[in-house]
C-alpha positions as semicolon CSV with decimal commas, in nm:
position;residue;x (nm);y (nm);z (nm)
1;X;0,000;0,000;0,000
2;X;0,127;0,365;-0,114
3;X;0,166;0,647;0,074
4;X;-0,022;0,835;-0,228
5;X;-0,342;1,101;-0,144
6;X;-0,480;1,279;-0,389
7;X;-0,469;1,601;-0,391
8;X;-0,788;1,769;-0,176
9;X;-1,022;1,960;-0,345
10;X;-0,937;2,340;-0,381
11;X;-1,161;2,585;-0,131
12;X;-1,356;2,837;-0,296
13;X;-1,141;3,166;-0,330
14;X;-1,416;3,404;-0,132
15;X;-1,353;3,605;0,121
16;X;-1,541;3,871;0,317
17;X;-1,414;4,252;0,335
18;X;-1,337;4,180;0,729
19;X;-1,124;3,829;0,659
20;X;-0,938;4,033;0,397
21;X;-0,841;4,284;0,607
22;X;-0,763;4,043;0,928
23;X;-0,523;3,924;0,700
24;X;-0,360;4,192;0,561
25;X;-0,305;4,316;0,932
26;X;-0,144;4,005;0,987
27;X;0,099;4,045;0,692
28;X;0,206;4,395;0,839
29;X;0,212;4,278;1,232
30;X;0,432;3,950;1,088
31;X;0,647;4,180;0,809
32;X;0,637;4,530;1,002
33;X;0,681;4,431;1,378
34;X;0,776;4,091;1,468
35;X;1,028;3,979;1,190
36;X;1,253;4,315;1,224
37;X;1,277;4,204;1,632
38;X;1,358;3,846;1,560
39;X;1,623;3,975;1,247
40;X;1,773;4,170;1,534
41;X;1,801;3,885;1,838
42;X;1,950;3,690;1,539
43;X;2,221;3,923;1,472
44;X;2,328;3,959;1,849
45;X;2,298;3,606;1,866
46;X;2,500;3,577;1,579
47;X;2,780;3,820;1,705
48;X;2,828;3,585;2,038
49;X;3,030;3,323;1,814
50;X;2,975;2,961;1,791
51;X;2,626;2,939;1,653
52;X;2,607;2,533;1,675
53;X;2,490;2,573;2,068
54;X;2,381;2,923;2,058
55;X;1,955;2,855;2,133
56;X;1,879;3,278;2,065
57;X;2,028;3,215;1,707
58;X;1,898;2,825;1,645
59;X;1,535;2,939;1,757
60;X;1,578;3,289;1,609
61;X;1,603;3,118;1,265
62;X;1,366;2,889;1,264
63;X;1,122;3,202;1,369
64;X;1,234;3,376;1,052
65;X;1,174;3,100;0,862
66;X;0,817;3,039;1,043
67;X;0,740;3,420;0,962
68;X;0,850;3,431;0,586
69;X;0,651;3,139;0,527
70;X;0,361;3,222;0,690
71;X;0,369;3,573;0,504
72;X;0,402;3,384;0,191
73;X;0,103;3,186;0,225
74;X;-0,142;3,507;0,341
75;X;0,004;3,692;0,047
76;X;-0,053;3,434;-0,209
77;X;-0,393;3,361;-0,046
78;X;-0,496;3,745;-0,070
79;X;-0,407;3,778;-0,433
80;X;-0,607;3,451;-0,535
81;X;-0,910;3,537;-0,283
82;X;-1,207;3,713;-0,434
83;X;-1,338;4,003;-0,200
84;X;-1,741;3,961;-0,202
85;X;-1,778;4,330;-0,122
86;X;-2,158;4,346;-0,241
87;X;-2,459;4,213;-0,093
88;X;-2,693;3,994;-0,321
89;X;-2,946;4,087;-0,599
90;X;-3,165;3,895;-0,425
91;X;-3,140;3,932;0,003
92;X;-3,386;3,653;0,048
93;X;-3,226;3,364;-0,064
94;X;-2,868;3,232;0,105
95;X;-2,545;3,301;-0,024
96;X;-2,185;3,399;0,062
97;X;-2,121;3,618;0,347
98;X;-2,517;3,577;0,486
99;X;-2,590;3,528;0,833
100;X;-2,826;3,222;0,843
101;X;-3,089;3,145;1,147
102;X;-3,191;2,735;1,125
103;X;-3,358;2,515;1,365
104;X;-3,332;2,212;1,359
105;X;-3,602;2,004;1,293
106;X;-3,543;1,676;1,500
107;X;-3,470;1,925;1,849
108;X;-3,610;2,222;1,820
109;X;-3,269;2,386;1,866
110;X;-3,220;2,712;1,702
111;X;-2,867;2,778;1,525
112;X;-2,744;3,105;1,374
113;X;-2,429;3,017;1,106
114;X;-2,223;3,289;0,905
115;X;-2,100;3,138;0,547
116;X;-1,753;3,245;0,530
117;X;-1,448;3,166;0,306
118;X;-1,233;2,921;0,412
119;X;-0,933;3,104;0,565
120;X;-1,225;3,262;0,787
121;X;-1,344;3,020;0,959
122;X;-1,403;3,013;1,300
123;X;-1,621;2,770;1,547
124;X;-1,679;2,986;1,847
125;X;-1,853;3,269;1,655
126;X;-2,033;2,977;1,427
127;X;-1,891;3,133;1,120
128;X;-1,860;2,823;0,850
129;X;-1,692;2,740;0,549
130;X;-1,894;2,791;0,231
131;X;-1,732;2,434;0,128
132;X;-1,890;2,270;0,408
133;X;-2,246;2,016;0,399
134;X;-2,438;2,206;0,566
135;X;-2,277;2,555;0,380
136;X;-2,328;2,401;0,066
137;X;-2,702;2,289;0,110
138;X;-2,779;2,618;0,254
139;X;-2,688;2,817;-0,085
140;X;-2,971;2,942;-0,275
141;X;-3,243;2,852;-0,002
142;X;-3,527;3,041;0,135
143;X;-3,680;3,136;0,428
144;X;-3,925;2,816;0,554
145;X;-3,721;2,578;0,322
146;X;-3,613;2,270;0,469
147;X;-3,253;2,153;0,390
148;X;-3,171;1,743;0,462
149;X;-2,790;1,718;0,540
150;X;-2,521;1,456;0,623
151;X;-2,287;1,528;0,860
152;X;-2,055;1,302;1,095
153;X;-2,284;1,285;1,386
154;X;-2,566;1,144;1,104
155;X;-2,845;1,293;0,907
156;X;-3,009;1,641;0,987
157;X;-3,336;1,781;0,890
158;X;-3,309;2,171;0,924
159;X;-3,545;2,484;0,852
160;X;-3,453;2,844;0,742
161;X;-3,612;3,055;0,975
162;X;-3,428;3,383;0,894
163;X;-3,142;3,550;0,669
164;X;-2,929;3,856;0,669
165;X;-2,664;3,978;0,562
């Protein structure tokens, strides 16, 4: 048996106005504060001499390296991303960046979800990837519709009960 995977499926390339600029703030607080402090420990560490035991220079480096690559990623991510800046033609249907109320049919439990790009994500404020199930069978409903999804924990039965955006 191979090691092989195939490749995963590529994530949409949407992002919201607010994602986009969380990340470009991260690109200057990485680029602009943090790496020109660790460049300079480096240096002193560097002037100190043997660099094979020195631990400010060893974890200095691999800081640098941790920095420049996570810069990388955010600014190839932010070129590729597509800002959704505009709200819908149509505000009563679901799409990216809407704030979706559901309950859930089974439990009467009431669920409020954000469809978000995926570099957005983020569980405790219930803000989902628009790749996910439920995401995914949300697009293009309507209030009242009823959505059946499969998920992990089994099959759900949900309702639109409101959207905003």
């Amino acid at each position: 048996m191979g090691r092989y995977r195939p490749p995963s499926p590529k994530s949409s390339p949407y992002i919201t106005p607010e994602g986009a600029s969380k990340m470009r703030a991260e690109v200057h607080q990485l680029w602009k504060i943090e790496r020109p402090k660790v460049t300079h420990i480096v240096h002193e560490a560097a002037k100190n001499g043997d660099r094979s035991e020195n631990g400010d220079y060893i974890y200095g480096k691999r800081r640098l390296r941790e920095i420049d690559s996570r810069v990388r990623y955010l600014t190839k991510r932010i070129e590729e991303a597509t800002i959704v800046e505009d709200k819908p033609r149509d505000p009563s249907k679901v799409f990216f960046a809407a704030w979706v109320t559901v309950e859930d049919a089974d439990s009467g439990d009431e669920h409020i979800y954000r469809l978000v790009g995926s570099d957005e994500i983020d569980s405790a404020l219930n803000w989902i990837s628009i790749d996910s199930p439920i995401a995914r069978a949300l697009v293009g409903k309507s209030i009242d519709d009823e959505i059946n999804v499969k998920t992990p924990a089994g099959d759900r039965c949900l309702v639109v009960t409101a959207i905003r955006y």
